[in-house]
C-alpha positions in Angstrom: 0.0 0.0 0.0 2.7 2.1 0.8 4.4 1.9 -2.6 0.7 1.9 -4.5 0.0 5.9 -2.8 3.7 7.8 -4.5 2.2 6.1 -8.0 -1.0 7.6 -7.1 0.0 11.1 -6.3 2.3 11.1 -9.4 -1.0 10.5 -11.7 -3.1 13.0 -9.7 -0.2 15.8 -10.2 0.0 14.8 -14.0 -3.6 14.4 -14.5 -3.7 17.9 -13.1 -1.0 19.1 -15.5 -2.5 17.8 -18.2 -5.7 19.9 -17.4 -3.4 22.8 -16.7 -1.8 22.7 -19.9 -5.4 21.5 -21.9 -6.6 24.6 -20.3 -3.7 26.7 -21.2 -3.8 25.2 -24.6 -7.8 26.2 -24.6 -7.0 29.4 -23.3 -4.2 30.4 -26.3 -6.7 28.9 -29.1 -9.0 31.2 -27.5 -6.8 34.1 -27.8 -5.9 33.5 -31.1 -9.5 33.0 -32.4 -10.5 36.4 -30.9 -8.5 39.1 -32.7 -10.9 37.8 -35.6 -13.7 40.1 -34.2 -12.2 43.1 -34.3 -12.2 44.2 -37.8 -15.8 44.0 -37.5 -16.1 46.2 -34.9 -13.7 48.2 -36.9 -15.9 48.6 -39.7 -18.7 49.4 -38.4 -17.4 52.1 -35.7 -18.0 55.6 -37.4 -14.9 57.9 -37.0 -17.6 60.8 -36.5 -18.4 59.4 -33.6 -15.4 60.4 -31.8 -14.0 62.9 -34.0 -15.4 66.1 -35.6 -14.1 69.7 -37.9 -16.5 72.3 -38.0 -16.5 74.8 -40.9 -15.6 77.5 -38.1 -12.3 75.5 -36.6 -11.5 74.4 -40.1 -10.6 78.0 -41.6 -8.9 79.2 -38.6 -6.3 76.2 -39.5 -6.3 77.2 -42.8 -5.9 80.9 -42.7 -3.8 81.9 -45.4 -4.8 78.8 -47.5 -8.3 79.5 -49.0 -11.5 79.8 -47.9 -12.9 76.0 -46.3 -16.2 75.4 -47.6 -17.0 71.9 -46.5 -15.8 69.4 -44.5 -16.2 65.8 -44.5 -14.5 62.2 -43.3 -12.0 61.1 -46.0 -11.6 57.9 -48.0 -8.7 57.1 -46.3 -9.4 56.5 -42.3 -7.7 59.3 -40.0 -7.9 61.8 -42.4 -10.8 65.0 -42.8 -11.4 65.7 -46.7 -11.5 69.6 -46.5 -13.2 71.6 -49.9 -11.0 74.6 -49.8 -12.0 77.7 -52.4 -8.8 80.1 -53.2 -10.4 82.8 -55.3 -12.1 81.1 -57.8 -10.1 77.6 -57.7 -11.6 74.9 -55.7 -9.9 72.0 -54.2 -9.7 69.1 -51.7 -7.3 69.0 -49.2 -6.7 66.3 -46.0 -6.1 67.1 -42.4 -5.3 64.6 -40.4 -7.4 64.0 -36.6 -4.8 65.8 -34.5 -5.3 68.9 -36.7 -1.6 69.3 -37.2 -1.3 67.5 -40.7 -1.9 68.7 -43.8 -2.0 66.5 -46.9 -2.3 67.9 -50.7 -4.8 66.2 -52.8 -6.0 63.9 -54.5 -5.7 60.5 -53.3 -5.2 57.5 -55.6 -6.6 53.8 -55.7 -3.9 51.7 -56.1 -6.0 48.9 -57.4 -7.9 50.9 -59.8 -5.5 53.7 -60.7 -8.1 56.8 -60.1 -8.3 59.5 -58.3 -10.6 58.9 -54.9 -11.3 62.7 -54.4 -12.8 65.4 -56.9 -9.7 66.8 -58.6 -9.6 71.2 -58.6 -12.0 73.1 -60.0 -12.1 76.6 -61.8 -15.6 78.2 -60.6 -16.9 80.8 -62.5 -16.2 84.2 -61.0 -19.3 86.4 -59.7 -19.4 89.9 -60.4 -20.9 92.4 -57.8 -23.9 94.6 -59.2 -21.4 97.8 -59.3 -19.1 96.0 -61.4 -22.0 94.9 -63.7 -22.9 98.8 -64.0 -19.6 99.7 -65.1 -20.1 97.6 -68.7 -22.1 100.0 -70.7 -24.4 98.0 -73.2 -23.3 100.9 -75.8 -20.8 100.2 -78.7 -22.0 96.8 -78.3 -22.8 94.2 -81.3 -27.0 93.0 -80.7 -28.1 89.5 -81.0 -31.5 88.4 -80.4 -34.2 90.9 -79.1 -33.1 94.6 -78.0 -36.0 94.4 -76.1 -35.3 91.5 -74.3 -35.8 90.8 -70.3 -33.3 88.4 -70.4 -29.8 89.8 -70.9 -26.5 88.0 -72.1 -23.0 90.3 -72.3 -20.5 88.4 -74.6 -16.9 89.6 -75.0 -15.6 88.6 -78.2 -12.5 88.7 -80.5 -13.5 88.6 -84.4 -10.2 86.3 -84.9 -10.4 84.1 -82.2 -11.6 80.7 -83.0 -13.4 79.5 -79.7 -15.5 83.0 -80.4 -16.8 81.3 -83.7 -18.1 78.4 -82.2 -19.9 80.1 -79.7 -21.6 82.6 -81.8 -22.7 79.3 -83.8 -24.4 78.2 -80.2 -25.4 82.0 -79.9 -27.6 82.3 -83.0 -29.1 78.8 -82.0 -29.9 80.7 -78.3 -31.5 83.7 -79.4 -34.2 81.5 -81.4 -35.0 79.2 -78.3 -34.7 82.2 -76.5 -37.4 84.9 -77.4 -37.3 87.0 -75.2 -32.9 87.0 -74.8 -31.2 90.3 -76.0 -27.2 89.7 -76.2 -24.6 92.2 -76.1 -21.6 91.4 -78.1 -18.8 93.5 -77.0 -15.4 93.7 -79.3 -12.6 92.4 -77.0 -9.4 91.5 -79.5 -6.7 89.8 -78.0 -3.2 91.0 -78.3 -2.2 87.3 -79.8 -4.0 88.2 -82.9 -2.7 91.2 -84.6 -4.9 91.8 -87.0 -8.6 91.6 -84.6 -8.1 94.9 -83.5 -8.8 96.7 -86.7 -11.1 94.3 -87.6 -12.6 95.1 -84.1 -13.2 98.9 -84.8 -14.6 98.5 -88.2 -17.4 95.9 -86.6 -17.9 98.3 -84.1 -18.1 101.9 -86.1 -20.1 99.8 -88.4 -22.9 98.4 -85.8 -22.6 95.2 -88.4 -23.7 91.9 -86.9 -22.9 91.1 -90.7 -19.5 91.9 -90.6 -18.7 89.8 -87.2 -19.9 86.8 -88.6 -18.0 87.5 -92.0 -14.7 87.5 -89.7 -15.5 84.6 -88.1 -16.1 82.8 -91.8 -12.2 84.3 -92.1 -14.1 86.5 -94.6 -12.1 89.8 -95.2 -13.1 93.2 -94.2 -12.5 96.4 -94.8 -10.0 98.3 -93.1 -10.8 101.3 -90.3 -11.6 104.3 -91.4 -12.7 107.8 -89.8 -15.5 106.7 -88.9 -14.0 103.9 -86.7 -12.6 105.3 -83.5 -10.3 103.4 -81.3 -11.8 104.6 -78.6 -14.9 102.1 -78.0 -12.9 99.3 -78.6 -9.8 100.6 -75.9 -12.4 101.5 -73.6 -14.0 97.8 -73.7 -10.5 96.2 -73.4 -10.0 98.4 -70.5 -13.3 97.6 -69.0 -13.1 93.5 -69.2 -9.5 93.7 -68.0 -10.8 95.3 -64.8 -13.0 92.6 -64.2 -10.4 89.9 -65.1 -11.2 89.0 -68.3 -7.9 87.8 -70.2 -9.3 85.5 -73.1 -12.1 85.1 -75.3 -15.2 84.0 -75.5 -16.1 85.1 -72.0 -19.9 85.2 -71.1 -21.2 88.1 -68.1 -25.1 86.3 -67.0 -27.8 88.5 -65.3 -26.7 87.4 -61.6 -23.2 88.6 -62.6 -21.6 84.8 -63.1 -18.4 85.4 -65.3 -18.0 82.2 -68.0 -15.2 81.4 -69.6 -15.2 78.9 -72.9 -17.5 77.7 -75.1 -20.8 76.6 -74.1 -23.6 74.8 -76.3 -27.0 76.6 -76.5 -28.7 74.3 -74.2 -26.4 74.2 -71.3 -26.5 78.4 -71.7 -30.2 78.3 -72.0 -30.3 76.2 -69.2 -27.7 79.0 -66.7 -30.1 81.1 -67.8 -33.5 79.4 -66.3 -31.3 78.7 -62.9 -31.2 82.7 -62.3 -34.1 83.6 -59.9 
């Protein structure tokens, strides 16, 4: 009996042992399994939740930089996606959570190769109501109906290209468009030579005619006495003022400043969107 109780207390201790490590075995498959719950709770934790920008905070960091116009979470986790307007350029930009980061745009899928964030954006340039008072609707070239509600001031160079095509979309506008008078101001550009001749002798000849025989690279004749310089100088000087520095360049009602070629409909349609 004596020697049967050390073999019993040697399998007790290793039966115990065995549970210990079965338990401690349990215990690390356990640990191992449980990591595999967390990306769940990752994904659906919203980073709003414990983090937020307001408009407010967001331009006092980036004083100096623009305008911030909206804020929002980024693609990319940690980061804010900030809408940031510098005159009339608007862009994305990232702050990261501490507010001490800044990170240029845009951001790029590796997989796919394109751009996760809206890439800059020129925005048409709003003129006050003074500045719209300045542009006299005299010396101008008139499309459509001169007694028109609706008004439309188009600065224009008789050699420019660009010009051509729009006055082609112009003369459709004017017949969807009733009740749409359009000014047509001479603007020539200093890269053709020759428009500002051709610029006077539309303008001391009040010839809608003789604007679209330029743009047919028609010839005309050249300036006489009766073609002063001085309406055409004076419309250069005025559309510099207001920033114009190419051609076509469209002035709406609500003082938007457009730049580029437009088709009638989508100028028909900036129209309607004025209240």
């Amino acid at each position: 009996m004596k020697r049967i109780l050390p073999f019993l207390v040697i399998a007790v201790l290793l039966t115990a042992g065995a549970n210990d490590v079965f338990s401690a075995s349990s215990a690390k498959k356990a640990t191992r399994k449980a990591p595999a719950s967390y990306p769940d709770r990752a994904m659906i934790h919203k980073c709003e939740s414990c983090h937020s920008l307001s408009i407010k905070e967001a331009n006092a960091i980036f004083t100096g930089l623009g305008e911030v116009k909206a804020v929002t979470m980024s693609p990319v986790k940690g980061l804010y996606e900030v809408t940031v307007l510098q005159g009339n350029r608007q862009a994305v930009a990232y702050l990261d959570f501490s507010k001490k980061l800044l990170v240029p745009g845009p951001i790029f899928d590796t997989e796919t190769k394109k751009s996760l964030t809206p890439p800059p954006e020129e925005l048409p340039k709003i003129l006050s109501k003074a500045e719209l008072n300045e542009i006299p609707l005299t010396d101008s070239i008139i499309m459509g109906n001169p007694s028109g509600k609706k008004r439309l001031i188009v600065f224009t160079d008789p050699d420019c290209s660009f010009c051509a095509r729009l006055h082609t979309e112009l003369k459709k506008l004017v017949v969807m468009e009733p009740d749409l008078a359009i000014y047509i101001k001479m603007f020539p550009l200093k890269m053709h030579p020759k428009a500002y001749d051709k610029a006077r002798v539309i303008v001391g000849s009040n010839s809608l005619e003789l604007l679209e025989k330029a743009f047919e690279k028609g010839t005309l004749p050249e300036p006489g006495a009766k073609d002063p310089k001085e309406p055409v100088d004076e419309t250069i000087k005025i559309g510099e003022s207001l920033g114009i520095d190419g051609t076509p360049a469209m002035i709406f009602p609500d003082g938007k400043l457009v730049s580029g070629v437009r088709d009638a409909e989508t100028i028909r349609k900036m129209l309607e969107s004025i209240k």
